[in-house]
mmCIF file as Biopython writes it, N, C-alpha, C and O atoms, coordinates in Angstrom:
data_model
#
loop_
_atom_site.group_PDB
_atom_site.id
_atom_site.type_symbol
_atom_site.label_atom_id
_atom_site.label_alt_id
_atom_site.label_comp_id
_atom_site.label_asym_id
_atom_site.label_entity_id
_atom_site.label_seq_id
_atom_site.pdbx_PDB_ins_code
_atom_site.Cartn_x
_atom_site.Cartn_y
_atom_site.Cartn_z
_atom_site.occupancy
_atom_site.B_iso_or_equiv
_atom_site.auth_seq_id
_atom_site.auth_asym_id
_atom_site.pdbx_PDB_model_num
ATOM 1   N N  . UNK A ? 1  ? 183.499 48.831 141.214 1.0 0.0 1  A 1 
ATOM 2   C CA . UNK A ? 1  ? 182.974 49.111 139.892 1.0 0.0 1  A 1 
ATOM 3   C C  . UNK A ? 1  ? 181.885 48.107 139.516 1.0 0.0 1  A 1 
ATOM 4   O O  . UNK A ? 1  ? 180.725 48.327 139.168 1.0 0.0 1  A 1 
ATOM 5   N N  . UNK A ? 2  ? 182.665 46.728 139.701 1.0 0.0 2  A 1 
ATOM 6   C CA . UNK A ? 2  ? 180.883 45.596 139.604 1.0 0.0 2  A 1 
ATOM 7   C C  . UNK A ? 2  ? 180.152 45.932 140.352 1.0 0.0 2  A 1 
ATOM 8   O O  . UNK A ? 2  ? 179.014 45.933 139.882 1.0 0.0 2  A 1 
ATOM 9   N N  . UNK A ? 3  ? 180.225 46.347 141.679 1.0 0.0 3  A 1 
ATOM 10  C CA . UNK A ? 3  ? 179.211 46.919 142.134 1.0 0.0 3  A 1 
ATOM 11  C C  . UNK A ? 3  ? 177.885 47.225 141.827 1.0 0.0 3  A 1 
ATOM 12  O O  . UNK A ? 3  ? 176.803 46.639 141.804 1.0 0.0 3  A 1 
ATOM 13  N N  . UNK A ? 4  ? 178.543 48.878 141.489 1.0 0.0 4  A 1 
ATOM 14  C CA . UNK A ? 4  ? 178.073 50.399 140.704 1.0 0.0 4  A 1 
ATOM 15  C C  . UNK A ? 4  ? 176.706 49.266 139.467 1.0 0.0 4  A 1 
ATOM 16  O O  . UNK A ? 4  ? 175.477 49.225 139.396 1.0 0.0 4  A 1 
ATOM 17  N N  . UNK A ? 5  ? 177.916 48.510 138.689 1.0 0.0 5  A 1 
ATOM 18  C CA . UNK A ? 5  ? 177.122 48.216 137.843 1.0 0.0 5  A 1 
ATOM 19  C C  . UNK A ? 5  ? 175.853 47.001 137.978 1.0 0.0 5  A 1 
ATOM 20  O O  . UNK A ? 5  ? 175.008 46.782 137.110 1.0 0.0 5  A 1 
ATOM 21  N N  . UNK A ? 6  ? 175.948 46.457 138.997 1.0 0.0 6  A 1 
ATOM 22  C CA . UNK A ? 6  ? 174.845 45.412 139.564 1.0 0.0 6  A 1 
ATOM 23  C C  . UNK A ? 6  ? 173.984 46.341 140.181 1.0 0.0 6  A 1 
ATOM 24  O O  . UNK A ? 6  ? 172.772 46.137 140.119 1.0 0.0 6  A 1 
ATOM 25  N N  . UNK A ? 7  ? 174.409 47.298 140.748 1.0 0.0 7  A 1 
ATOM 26  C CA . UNK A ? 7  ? 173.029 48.351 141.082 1.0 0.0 7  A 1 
ATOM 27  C C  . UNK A ? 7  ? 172.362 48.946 140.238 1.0 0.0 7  A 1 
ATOM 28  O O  . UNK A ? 7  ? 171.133 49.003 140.293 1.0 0.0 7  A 1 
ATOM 29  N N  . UNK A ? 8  ? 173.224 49.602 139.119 1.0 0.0 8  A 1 
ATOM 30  C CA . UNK A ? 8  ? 172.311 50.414 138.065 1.0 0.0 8  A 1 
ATOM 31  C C  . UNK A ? 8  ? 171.838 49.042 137.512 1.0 0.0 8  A 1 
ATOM 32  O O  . UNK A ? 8  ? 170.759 49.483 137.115 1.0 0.0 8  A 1 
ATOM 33  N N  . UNK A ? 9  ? 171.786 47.733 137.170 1.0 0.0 9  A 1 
ATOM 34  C CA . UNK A ? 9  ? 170.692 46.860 135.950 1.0 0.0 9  A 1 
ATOM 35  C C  . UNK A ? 9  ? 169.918 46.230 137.327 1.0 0.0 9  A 1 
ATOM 36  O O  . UNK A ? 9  ? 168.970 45.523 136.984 1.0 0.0 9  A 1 
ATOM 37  N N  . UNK A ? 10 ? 170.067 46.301 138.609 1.0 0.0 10 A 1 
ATOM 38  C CA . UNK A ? 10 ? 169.151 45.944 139.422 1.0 0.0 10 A 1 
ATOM 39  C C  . UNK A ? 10 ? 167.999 46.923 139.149 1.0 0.0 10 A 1 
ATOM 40  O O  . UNK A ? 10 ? 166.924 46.567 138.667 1.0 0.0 10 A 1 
ATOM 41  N N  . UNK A ? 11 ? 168.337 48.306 139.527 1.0 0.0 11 A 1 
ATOM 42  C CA . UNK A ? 11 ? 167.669 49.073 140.090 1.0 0.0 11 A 1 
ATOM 43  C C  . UNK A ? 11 ? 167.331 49.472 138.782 1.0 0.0 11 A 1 
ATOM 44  O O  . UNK A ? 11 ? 166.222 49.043 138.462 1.0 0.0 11 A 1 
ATOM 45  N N  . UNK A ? 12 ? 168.018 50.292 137.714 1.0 0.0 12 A 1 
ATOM 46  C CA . UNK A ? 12 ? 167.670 50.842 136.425 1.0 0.0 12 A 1 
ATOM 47  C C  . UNK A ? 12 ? 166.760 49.975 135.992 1.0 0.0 12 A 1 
ATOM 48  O O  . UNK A ? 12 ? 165.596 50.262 136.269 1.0 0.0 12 A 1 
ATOM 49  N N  . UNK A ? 13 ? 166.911 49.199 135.516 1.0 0.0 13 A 1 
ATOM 50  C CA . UNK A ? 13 ? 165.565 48.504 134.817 1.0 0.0 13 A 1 
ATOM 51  C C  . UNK A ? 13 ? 164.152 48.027 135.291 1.0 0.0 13 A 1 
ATOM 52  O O  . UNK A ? 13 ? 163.401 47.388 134.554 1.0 0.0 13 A 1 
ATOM 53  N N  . UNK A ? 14 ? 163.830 48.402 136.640 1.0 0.0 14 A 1 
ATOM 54  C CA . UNK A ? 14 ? 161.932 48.439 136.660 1.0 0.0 14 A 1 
ATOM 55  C C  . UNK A ? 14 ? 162.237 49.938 136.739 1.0 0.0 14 A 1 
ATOM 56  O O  . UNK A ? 14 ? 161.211 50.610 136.630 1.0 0.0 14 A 1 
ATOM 57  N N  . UNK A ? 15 ? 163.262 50.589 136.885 1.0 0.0 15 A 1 
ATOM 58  C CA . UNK A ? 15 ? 162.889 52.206 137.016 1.0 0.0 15 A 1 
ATOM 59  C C  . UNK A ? 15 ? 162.315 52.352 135.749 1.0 0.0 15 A 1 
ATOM 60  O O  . UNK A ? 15 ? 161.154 52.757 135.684 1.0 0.0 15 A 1 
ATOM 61  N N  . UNK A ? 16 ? 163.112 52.015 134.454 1.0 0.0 16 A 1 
ATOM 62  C CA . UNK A ? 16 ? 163.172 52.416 133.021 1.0 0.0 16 A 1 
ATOM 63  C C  . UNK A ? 16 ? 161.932 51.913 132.425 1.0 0.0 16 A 1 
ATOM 64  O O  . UNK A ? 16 ? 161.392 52.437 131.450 1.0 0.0 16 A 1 
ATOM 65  N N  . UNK A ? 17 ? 161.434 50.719 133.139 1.0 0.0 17 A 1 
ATOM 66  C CA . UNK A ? 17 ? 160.057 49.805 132.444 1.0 0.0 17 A 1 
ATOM 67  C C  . UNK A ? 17 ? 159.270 50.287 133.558 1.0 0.0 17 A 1 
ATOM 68  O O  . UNK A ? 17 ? 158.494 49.355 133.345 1.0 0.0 17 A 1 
ATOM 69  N N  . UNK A ? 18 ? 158.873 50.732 134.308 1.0 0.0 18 A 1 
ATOM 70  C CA . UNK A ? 18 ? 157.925 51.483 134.508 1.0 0.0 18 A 1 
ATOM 71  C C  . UNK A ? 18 ? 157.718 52.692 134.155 1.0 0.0 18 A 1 
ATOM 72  O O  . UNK A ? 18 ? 156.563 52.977 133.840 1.0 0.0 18 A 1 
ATOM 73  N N  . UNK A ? 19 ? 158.616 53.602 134.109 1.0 0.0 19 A 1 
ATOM 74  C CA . UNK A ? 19 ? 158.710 54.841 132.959 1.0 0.0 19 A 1 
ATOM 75  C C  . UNK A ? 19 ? 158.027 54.422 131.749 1.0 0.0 19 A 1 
ATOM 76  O O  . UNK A ? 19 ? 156.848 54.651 131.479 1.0 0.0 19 A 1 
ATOM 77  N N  . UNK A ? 20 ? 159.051 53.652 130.892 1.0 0.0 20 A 1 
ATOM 78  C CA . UNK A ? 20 ? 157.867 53.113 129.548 1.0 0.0 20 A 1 
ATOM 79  C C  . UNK A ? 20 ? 156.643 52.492 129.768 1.0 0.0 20 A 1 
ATOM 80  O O  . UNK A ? 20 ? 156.157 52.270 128.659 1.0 0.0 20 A 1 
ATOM 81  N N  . UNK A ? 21 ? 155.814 52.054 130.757 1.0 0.0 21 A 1 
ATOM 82  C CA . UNK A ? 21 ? 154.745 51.943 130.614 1.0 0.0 21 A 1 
ATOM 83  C C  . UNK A ? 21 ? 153.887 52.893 131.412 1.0 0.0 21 A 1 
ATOM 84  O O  . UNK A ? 21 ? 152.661 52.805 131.341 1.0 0.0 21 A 1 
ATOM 85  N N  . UNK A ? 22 ? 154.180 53.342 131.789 1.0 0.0 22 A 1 
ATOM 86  C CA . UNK A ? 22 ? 153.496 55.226 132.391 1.0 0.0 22 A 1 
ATOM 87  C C  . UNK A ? 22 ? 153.644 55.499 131.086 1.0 0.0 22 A 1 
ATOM 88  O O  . UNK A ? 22 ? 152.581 55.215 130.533 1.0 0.0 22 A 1 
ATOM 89  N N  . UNK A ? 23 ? 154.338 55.860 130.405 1.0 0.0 23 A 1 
ATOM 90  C CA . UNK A ? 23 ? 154.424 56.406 128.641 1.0 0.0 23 A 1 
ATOM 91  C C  . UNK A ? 23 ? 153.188 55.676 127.635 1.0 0.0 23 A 1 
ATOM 92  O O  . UNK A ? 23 ? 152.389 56.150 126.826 1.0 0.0 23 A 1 
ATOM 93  N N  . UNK A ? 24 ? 153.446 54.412 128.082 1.0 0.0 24 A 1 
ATOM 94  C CA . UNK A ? 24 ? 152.584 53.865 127.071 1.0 0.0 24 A 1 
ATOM 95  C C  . UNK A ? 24 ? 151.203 54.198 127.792 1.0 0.0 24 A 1 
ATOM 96  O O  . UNK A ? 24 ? 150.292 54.452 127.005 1.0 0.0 24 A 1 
ATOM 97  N N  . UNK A ? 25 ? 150.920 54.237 128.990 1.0 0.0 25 A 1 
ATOM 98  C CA . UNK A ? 25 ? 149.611 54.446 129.611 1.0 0.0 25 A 1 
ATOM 99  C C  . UNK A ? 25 ? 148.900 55.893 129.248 1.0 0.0 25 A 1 
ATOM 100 O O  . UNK A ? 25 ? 147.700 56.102 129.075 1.0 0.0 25 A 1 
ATOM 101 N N  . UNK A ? 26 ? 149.897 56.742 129.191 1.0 0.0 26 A 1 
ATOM 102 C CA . UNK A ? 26 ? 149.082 57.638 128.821 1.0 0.0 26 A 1 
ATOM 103 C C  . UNK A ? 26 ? 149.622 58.134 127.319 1.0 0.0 26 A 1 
ATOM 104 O O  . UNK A ? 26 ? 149.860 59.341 127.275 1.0 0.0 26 A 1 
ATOM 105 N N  . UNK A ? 27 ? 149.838 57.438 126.156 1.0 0.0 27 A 1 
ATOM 106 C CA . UNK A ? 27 ? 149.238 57.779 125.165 1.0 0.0 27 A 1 
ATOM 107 C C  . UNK A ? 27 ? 148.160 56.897 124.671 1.0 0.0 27 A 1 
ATOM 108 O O  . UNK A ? 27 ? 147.416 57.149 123.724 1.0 0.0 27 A 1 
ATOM 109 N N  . UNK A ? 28 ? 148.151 55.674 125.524 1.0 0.0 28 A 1 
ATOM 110 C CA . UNK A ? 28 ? 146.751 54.856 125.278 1.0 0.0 28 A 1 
ATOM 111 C C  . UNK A ? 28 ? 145.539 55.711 125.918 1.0 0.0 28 A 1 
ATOM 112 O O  . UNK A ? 28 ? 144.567 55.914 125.190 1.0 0.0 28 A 1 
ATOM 113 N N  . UNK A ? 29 ? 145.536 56.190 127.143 1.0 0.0 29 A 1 
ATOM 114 C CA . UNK A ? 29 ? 144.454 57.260 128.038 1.0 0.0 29 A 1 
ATOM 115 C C  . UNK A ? 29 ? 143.906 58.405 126.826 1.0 0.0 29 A 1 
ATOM 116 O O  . UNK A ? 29 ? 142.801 58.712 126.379 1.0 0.0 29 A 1 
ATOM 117 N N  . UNK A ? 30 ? 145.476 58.888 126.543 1.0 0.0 30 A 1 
ATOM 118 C CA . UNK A ? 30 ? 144.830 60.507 125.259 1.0 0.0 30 A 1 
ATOM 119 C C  . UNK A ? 30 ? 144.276 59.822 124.131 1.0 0.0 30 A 1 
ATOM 120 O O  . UNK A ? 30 ? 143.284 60.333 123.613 1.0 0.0 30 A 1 
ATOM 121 N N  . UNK A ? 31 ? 144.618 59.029 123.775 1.0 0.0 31 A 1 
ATOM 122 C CA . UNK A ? 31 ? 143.532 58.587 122.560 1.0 0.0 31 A 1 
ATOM 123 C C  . UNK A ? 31 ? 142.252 57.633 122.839 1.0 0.0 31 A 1 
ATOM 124 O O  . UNK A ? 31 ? 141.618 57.088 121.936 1.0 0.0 31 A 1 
ATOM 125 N N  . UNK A ? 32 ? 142.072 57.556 123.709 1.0 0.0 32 A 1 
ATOM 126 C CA . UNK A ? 32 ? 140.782 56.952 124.258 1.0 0.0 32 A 1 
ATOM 127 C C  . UNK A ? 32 ? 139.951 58.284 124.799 1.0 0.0 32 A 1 
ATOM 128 O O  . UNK A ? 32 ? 138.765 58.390 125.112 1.0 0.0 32 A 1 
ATOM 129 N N  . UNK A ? 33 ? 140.779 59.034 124.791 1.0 0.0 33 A 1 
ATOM 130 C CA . UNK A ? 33 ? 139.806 60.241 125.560 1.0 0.0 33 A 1 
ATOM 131 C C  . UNK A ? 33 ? 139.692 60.687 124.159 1.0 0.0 33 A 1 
ATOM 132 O O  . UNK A ? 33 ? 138.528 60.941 123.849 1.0 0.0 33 A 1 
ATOM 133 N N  . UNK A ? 34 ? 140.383 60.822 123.413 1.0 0.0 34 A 1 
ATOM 134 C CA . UNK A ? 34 ? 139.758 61.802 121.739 1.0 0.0 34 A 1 
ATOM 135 C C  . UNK A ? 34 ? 138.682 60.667 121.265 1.0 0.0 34 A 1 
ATOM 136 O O  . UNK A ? 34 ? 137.545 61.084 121.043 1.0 0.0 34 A 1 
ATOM 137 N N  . UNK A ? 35 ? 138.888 59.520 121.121 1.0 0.0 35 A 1 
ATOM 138 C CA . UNK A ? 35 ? 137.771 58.452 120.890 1.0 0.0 35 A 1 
ATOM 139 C C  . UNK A ? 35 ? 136.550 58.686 121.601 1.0 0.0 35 A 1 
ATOM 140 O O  . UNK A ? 35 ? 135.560 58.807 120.880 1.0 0.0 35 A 1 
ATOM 141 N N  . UNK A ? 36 ? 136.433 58.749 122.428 1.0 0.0 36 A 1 
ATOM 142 C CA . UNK A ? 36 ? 134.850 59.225 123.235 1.0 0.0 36 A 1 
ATOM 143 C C  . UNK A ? 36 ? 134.801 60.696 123.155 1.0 0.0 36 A 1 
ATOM 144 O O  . UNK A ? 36 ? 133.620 60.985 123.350 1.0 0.0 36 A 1 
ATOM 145 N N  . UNK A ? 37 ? 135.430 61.690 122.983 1.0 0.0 37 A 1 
ATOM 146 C CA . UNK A ? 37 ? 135.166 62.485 122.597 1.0 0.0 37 A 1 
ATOM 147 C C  . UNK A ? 37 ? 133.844 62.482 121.115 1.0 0.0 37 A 1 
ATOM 148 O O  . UNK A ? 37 ? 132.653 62.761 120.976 1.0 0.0 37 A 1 
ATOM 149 N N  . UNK A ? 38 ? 135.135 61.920 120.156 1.0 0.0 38 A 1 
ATOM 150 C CA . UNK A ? 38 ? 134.396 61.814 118.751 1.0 0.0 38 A 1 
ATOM 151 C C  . UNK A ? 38 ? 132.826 61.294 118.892 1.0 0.0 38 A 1 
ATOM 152 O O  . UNK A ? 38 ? 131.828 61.909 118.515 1.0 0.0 38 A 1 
ATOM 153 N N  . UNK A ? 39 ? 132.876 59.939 119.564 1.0 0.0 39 A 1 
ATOM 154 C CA . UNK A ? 39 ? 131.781 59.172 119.950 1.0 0.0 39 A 1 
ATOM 155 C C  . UNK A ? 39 ? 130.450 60.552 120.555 1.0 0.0 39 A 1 
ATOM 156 O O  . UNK A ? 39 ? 129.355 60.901 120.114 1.0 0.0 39 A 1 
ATOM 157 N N  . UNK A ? 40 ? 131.412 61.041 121.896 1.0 0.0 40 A 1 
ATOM 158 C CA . UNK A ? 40 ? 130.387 62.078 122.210 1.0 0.0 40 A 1 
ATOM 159 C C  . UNK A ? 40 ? 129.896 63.193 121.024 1.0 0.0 40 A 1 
ATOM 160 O O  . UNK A ? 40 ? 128.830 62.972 120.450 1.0 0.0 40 A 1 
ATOM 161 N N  . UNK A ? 41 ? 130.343 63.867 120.825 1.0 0.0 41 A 1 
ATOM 162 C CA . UNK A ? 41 ? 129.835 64.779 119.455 1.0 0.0 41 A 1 
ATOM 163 C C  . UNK A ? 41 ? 129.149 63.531 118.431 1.0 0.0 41 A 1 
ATOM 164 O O  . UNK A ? 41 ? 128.080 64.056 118.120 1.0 0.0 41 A 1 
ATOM 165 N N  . UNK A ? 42 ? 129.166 62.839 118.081 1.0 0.0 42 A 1 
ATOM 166 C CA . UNK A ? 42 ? 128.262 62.163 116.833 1.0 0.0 42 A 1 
ATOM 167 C C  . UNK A ? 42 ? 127.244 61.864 117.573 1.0 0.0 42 A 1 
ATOM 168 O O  . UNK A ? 42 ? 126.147 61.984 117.028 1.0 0.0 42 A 1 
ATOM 169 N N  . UNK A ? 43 ? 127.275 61.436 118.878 1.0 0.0 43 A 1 
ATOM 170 C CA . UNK A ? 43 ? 125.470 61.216 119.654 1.0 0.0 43 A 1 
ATOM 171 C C  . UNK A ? 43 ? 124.656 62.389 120.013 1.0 0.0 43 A 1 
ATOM 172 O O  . UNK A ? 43 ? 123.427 62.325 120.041 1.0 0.0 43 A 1 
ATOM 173 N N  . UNK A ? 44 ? 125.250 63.351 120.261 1.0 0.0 44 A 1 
ATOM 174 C CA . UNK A ? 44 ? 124.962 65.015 119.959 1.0 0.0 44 A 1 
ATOM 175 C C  . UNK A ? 44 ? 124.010 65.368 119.034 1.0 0.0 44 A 1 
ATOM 176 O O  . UNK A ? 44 ? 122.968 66.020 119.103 1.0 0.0 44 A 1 
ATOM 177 N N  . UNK A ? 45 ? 124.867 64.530 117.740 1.0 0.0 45 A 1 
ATOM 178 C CA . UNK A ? 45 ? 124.657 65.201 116.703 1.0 0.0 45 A 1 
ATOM 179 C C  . UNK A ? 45 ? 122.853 64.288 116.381 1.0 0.0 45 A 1 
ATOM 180 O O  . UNK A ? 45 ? 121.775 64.765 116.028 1.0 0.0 45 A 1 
ATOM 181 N N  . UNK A ? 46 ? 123.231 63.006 116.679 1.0 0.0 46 A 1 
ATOM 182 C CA . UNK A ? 46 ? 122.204 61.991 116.081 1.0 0.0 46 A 1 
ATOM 183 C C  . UNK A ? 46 ? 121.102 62.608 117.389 1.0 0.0 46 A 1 
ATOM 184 O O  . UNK A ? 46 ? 119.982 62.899 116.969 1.0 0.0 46 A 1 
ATOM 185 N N  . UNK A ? 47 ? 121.287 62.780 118.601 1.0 0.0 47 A 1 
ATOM 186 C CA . UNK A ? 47 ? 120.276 63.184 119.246 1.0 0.0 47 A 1 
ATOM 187 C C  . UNK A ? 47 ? 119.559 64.916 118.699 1.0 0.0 47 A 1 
ATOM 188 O O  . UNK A ? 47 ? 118.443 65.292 119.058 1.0 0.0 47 A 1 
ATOM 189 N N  . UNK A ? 48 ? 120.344 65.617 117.942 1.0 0.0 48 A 1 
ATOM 190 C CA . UNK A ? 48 ? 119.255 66.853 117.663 1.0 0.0 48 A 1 
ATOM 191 C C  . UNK A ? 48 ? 118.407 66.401 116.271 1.0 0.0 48 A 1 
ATOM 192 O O  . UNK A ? 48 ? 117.340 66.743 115.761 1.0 0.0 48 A 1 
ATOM 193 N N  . UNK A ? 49 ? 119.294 65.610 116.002 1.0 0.0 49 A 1 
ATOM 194 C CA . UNK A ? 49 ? 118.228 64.837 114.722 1.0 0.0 49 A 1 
ATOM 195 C C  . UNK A ? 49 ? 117.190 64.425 115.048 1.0 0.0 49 A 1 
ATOM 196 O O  . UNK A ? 49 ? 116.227 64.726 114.342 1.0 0.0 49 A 1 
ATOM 197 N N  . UNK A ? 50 ? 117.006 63.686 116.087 1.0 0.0 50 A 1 
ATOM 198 C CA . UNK A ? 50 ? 116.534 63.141 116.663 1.0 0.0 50 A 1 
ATOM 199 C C  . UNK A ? 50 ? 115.162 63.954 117.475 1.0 0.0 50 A 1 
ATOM 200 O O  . UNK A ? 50 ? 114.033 63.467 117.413 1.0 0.0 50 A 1 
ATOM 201 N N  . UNK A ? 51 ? 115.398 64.999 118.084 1.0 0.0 51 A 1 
ATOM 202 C CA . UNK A ? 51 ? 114.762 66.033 118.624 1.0 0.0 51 A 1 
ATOM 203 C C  . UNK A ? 51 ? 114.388 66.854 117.624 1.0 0.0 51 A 1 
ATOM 204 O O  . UNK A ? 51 ? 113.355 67.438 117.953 1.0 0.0 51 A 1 
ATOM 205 N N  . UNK A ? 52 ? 114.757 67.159 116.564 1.0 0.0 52 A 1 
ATOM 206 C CA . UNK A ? 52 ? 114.578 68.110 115.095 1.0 0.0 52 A 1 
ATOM 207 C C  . UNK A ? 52 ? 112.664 67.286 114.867 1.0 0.0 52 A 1 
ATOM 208 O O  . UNK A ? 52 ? 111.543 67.736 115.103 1.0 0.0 52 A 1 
ATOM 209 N N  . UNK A ? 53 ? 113.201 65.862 114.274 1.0 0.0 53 A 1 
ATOM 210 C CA . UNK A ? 53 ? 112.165 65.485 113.911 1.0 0.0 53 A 1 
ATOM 211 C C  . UNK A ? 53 ? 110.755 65.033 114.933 1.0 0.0 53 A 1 
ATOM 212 O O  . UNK A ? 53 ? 109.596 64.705 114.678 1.0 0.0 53 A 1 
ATOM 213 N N  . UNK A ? 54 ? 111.248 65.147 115.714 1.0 0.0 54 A 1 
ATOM 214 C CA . UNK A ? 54 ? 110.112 64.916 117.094 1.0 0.0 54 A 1 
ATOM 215 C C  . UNK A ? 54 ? 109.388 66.352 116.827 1.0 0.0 54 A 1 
ATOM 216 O O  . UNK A ? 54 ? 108.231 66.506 116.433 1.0 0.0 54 A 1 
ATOM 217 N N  . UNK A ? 55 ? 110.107 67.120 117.058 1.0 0.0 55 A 1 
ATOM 218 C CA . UNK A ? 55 ? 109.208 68.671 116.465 1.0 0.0 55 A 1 
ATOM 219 C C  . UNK A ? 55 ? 108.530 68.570 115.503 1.0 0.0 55 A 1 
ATOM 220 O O  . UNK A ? 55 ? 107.311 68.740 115.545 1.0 0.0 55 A 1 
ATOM 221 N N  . UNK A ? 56 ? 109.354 68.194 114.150 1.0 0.0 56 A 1 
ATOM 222 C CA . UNK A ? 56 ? 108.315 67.905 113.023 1.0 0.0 56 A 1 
ATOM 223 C C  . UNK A ? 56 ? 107.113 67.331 113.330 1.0 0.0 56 A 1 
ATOM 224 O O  . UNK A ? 56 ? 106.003 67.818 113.114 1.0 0.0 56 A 1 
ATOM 225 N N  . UNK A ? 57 ? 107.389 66.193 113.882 1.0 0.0 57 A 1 
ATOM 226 C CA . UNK A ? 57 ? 106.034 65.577 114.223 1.0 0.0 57 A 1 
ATOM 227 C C  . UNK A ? 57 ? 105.266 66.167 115.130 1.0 0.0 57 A 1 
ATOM 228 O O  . UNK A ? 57 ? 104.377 65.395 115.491 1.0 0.0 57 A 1 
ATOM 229 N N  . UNK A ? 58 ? 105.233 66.974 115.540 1.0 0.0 58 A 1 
ATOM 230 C CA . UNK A ? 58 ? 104.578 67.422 117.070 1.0 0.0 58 A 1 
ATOM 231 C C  . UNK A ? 58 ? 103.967 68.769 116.150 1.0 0.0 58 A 1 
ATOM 232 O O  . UNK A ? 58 ? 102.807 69.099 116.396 1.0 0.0 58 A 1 
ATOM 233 N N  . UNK A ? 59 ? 104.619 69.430 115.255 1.0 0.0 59 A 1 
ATOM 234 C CA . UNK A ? 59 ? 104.068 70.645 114.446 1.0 0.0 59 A 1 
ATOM 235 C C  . UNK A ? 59 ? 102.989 70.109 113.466 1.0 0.0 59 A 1 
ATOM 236 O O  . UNK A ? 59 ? 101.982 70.782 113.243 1.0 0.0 59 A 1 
ATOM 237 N N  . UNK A ? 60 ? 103.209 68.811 112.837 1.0 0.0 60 A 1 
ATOM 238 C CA . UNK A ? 60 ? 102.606 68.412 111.873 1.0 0.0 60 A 1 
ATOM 239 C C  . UNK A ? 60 ? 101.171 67.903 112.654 1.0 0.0 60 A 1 
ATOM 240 O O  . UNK A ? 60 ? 100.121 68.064 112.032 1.0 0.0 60 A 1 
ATOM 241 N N  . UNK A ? 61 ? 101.129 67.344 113.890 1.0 0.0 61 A 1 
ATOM 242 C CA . UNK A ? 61 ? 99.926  67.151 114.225 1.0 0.0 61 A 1 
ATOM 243 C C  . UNK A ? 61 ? 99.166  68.001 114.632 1.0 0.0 61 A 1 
ATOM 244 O O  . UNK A ? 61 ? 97.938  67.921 114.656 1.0 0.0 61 A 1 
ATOM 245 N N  . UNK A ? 62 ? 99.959  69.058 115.055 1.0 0.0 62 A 1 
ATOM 246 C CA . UNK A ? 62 ? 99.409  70.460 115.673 1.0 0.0 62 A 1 
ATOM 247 C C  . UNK A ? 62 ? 98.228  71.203 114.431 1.0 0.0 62 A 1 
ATOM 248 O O  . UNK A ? 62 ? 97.101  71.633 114.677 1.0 0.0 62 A 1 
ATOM 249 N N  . UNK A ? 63 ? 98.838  71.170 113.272 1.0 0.0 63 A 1 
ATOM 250 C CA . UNK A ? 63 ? 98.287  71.740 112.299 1.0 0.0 63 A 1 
ATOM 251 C C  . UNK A ? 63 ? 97.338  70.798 111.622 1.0 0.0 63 A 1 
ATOM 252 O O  . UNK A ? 63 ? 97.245  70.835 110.395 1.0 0.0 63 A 1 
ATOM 253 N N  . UNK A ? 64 ? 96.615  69.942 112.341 1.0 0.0 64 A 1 
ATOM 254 C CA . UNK A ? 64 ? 95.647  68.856 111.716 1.0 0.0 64 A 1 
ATOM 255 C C  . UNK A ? 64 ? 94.362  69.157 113.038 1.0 0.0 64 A 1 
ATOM 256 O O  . UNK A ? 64 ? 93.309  68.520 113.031 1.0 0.0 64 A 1 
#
């Protein structure tokens, strides 16, 4: 029976703490991936701004 139980807290516990940090690894991964996500869409956004007004300017000299 001591045995049994020197094997399961040998063995159980890097089983169990590497489980929890595979866990923690990937809910740190999914929210770093929605974070650059966000990041990606707002440079999107600032780059057609960006390209919007380059036109402006490129129309406005056109017509001079």
């Amino acid at each position: 029976m001591n045995e049994v139980l020197q094997a399961i807290s040998t063995v159980g516990f890097p089983i169990f703490t590497a489980c929890a940090l595979g866990f923690i690894m990937y809910k740190i991964l999914g929210r770093q991936i929605e974070i650059q996500e966000e990041l990606n869409q707002q440079m999107m956004q600032k780059l057609e701004e960006v390209a919007d007004a380059i036109k402006d300017l490129s129309k406005s000299k056109e017509d001079k």
